[in-house]
N, C-alpha and C positions, 0 to 999 in steps of 0.2 A: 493404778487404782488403789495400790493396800494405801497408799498417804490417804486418802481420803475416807478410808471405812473408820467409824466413828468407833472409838471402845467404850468402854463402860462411864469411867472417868468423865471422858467426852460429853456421852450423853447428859450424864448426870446435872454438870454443870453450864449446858445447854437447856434444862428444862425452863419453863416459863412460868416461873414464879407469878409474872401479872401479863396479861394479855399479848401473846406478842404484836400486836398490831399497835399498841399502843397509845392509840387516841380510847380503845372502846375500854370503857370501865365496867366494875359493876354499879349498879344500882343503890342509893340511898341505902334501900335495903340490905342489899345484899352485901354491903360491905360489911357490916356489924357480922357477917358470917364467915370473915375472913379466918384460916388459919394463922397460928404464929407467924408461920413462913412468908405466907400471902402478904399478912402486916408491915413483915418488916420490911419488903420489897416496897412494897407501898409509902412507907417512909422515908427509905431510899431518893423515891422518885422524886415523891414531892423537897425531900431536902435539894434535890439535882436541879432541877425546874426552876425554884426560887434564890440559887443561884446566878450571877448573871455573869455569863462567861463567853462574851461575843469578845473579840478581835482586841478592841479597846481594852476591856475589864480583862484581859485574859484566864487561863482554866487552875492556877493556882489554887484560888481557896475552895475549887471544889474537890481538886487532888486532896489535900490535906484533909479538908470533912470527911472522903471516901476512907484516908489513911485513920484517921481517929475512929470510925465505925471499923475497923479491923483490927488497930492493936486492943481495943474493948474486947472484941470476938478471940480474943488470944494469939493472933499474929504477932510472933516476935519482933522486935524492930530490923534484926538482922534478914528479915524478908522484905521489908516493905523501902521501897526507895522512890525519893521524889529527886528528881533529876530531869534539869532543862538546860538550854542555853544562857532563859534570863528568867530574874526570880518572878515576876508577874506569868510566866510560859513555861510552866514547871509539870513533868508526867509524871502519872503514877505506876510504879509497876509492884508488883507484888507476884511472890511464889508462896504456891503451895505444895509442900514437900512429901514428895511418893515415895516407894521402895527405892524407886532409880533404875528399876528393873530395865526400863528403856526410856530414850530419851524425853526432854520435856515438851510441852503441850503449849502451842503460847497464842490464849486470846485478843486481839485488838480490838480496839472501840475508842471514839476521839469523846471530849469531855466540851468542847467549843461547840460552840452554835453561830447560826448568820444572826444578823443585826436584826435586832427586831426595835422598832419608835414604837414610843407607844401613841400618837397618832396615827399610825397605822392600825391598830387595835382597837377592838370593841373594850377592852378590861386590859390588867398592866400583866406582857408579856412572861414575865418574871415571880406569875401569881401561878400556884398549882391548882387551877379550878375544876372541878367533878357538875358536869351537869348533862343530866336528859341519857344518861348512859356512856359519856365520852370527859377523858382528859382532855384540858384546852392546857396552852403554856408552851412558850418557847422552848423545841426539846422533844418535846412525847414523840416523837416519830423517828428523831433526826439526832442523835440517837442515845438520850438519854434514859430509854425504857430498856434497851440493852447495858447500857451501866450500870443501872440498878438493879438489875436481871445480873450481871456479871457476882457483880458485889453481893449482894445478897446469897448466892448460890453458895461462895466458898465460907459464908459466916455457918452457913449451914453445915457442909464437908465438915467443914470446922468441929461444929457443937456434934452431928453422927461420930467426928471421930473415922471420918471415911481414911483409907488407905490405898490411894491407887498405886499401880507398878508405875508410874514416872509421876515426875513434877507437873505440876500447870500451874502456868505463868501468867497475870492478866494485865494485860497496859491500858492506863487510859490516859489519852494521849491529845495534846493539845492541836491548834491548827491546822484540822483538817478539810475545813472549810475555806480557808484565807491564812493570808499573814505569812511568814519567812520561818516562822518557826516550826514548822513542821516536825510532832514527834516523833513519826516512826521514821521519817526519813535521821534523825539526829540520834537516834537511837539506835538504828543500824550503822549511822557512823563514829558515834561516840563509848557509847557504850554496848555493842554487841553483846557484851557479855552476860546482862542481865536477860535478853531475850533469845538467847540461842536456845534454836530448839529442834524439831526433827520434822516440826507441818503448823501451819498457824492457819488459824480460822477467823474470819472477821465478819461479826455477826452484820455489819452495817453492808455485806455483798447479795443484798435479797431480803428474806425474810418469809415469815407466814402468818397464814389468817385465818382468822374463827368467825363463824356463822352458826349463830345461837350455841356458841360453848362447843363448839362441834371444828376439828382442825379441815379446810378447805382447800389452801392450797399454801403450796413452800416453793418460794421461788428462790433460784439462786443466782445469780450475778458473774458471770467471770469476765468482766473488765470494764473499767470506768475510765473516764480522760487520757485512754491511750488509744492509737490509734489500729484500729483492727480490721484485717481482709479475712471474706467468707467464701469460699468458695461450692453452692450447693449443683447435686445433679440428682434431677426427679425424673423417675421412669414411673409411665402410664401406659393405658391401651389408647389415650389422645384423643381430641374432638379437633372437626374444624374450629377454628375459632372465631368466626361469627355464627356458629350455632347459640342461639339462642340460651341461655343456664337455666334463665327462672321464666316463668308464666307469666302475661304482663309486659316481658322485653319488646322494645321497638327501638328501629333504630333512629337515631335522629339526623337529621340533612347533615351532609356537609359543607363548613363552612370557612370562608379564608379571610380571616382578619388582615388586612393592609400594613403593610408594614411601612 
């Protein structure tokens, strides 16, 4: 259990800069009431979105936008590495350097999206549009609103001048969705070194939601595409089970379809 109890650090760079849910915006309004912080996430986003980084186009030019929004925010170049197999399929990783007190922290998040036509679409997928209280755009969910939530969080660390006891580490990382290039698999085989860490968190295992500005539920995820056995055992005090549950129940005939 201690891998998983979040520390300070952790949280920090966890908070939710803009909606975690990601499609729900603010309002016309209510954007002009943005904080700095709020803002610059916000810019984030939309620079991510209007990116087009499906399979074909690969996540390069959006590694490198993410990297040029961080050596601005004062990240030395000796932290920030774009490294891939091929230069169109290029991750980004960057550290942010703590006391060392204890090992480092390393978030994942992919920078790819599924293919989006745009006759498939009511408007062009690759456009960051704000309407009726939601972001539309190839992305907001899947998981572009965590990349700029990632990003935007350590520009901040940054300008606080935060100090944690270890490093955190953030990758974003190409074909997670499709394709051969997979980064975190290529990056645990090529370059371990940049993401060795002591517990990694990947924001795209779940997530959480607000209802009216209000946090609702956090769901967490522990396994995708692999294959998984459950074994449960529920203890009651037990009903027949043609007792009846609800009011209303009848049973209906039975009947034998011919084979």
């Amino acid at each position: 259990m201690r891998k998983v109890i979040l520390s300070i650090e952790c949280l920090l760079i966890m908070a939710i800069t803009i909606p975690a849910g990601g499609v729900f915006a603010q309002t016309s309004e209510g954007s002009q009431a943005l904080t700095p912080h709020q803002k610059l996430a916000r810019d984030i986003f939309q620079e991510l979105i209007e990116i087009n980084t499906t399979l074909n186009a690969g996540s390069t030019k959006a590694a490198e936008a993410m990297a040029a929004r961080l050596r601005t925010a004062g990240f030395p170049e000796s932290d920030i590495y774009l490294v891939g197999p091929q230069p169109q399929h290029m991750n980004l990783v960057v550290r942010y350097r703590g006391t060392g007190a204890r090992r480092p922290i390393l978030f994942i998040c992919h920078l790819d999206v599924v293919e989006a036509l745009r006759q498939d679409w009511s408007f062009d997928p690759f456009t960051f549009l704000e309407r009726d209280g939601y972001f539309y755009g190839r992305g907001t969910t899947d998981i572009k609103n965590e990349d700029a939530d990632l990003v935007a969080t350590l520009i901040r660390l940054k300008q606080e001048r935060f100090t944690p006891d270890r490093d955190i580490i953030v990758a974003l990382t190409e074909d997670e969705e499709n394709g051969d290039a997979n980064g975190v698999q290529w990056l645990i085989k090529e370059r371990r070194d940049l993401i060795d860490a002591e517990f990694c968190i990947n924001p795209d295992g779940g997530g959480g939601e607000l209802k009216n500005g209000r946090r609702t539920v956090m769901e967490v995820q522990t396994s995708e595409k692999v294959y998984s056995d459950y074994r449960l055992e529920v203890k009651n005090k037990g009903r027949p089970s043609t007792r009846p549950l609800l009011r209303g129940w009848r049973t209906l005939p039975h009947t034998t379809t011919p084979s």
